[in-house]
C-alpha positions in Angstrom: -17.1 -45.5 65.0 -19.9 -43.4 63.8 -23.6 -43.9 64.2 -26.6 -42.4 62.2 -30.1 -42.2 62.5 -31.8 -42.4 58.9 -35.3 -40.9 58.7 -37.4 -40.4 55.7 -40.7 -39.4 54.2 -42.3 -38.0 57.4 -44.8 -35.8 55.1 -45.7 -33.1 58.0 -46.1 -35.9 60.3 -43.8 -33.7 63.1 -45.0 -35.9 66.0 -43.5 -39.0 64.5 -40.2 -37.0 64.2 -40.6 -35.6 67.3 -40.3 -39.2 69.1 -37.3 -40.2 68.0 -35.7 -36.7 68.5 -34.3 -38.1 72.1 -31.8 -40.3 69.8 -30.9 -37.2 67.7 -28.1 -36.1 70.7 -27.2 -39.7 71.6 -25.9 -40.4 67.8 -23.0 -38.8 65.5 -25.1 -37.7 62.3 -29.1 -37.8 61.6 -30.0 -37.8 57.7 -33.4 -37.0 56.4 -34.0 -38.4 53.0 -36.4 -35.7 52.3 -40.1 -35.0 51.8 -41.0 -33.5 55.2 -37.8 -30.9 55.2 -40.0 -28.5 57.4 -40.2 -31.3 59.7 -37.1 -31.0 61.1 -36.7 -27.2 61.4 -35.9 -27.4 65.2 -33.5 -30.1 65.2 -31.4 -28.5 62.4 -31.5 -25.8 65.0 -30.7 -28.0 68.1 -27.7 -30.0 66.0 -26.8 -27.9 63.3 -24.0 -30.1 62.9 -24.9 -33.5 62.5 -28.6 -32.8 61.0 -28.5 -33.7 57.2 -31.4 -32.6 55.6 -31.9 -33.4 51.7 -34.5 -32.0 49.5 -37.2 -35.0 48.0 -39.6 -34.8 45.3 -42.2 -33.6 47.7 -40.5 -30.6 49.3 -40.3 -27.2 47.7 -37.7 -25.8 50.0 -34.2 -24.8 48.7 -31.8 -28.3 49.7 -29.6 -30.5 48.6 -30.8 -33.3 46.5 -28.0 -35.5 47.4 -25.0 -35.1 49.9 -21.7 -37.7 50.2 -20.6 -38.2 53.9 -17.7 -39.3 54.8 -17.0 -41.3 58.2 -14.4 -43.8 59.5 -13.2 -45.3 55.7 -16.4 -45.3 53.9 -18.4 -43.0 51.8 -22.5 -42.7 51.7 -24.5 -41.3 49.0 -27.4 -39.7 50.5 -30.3 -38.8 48.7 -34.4 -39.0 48.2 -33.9 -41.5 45.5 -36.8 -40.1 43.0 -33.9 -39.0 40.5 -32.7 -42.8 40.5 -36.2 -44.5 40.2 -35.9 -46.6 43.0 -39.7 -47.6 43.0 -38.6 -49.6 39.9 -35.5 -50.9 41.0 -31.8 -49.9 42.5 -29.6 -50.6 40.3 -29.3 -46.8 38.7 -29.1 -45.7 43.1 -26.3 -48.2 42.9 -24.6 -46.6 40.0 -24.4 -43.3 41.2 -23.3 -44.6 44.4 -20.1 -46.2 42.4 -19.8 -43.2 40.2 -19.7 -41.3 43.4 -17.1 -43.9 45.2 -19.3 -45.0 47.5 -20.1 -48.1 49.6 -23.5 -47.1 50.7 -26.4 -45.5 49.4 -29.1 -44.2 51.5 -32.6 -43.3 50.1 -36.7 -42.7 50.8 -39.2 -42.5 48.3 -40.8 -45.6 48.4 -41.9 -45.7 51.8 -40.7 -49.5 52.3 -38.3 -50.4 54.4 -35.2 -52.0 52.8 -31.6 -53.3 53.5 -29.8 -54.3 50.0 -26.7 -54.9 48.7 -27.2 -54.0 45.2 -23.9 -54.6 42.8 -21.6 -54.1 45.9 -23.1 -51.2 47.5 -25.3 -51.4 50.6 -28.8 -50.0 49.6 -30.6 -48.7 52.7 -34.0 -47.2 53.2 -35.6 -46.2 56.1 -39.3 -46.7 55.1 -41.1 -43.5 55.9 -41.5 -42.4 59.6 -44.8 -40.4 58.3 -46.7 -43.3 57.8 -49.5 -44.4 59.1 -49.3 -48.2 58.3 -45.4 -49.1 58.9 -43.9 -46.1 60.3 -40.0 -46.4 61.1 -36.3 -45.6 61.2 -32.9 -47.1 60.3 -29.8 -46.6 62.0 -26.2 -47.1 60.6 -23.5 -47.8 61.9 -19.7 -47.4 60.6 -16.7 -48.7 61.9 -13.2 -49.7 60.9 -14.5 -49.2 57.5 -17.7 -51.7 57.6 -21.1 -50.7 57.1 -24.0 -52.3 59.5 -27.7 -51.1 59.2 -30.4 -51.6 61.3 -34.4 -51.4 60.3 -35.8 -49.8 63.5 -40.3 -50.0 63.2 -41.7 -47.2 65.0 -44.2 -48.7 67.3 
């Protein structure tokens, strides 16, 4: 079994980070979706190996823009989602996800909180932890090759 914490669009808004950092030792892998990549400077420091940090539209850092994981017979696309217009839709997210041979696609961007299944792939997004209206957090977990995701609100 692996667990994730799935963070996204915290937009300098460290303190919001910064208070769900106590999960970051108790799971397997933590992915940030990007814009806010300076946000998590010291837990890329604290976990170098289970931090995933990917590079959005708003961050002008050197990143990746997307990154496949691997974990317990499934694959997941992870990315900011701008490339794939995912305001509009998530069918071309979905696409690159099968192109990619993977199950699940996780992505930011729009700031709203979503759990899809878009043409067999499960389409997750976090919402953005930097906001000041709905701020929150997903968590994934994998095991025996299933895919369940959680929409955690930050409150």
């Amino acid at each position: 079994m692996t667990t994730f914490v799935i963070l996204s669009d915290s937009h300098g808004r460290r303190g919001a980070v910064d208070r769900i950092r106590p999960l970051f030792a108790e799971n397997d892998l933590v992915v940030h979706l990007g814009d806010g990549m300076g946000d998590m400077r010291e837990a890329m420091a604290e976990f170098p190996d289970k931090v995933h940090v990917l590079r959005g539209n708003c961050d002008f850092s050197y990143g990746p823009e997307e990154e496949v994981i691997e974990r317990d017979g499934l694959s997941v696309l992870c990315c900011h989602g701008h490339r794939y217009g995912v305001k509009s839709g998530l069918s071309r997210l979905a696409e690159r996800a099968k192109a990619l041979d993977c199950e699940v696609a996780l992505y930011g961007h729009t700031h709203r909180a979503d759990i899809s299944e878009v043409d067999g792939v499960l389409c997750i997004n976090p919402g953005a932890i930097g906001s000041y209206a709905d701020p929150g957090y997903a968590y994934l977990v994998i095991h025996k090759g299933k895919a369940t995701a959680t929409l955690v609100p930050l409150t």
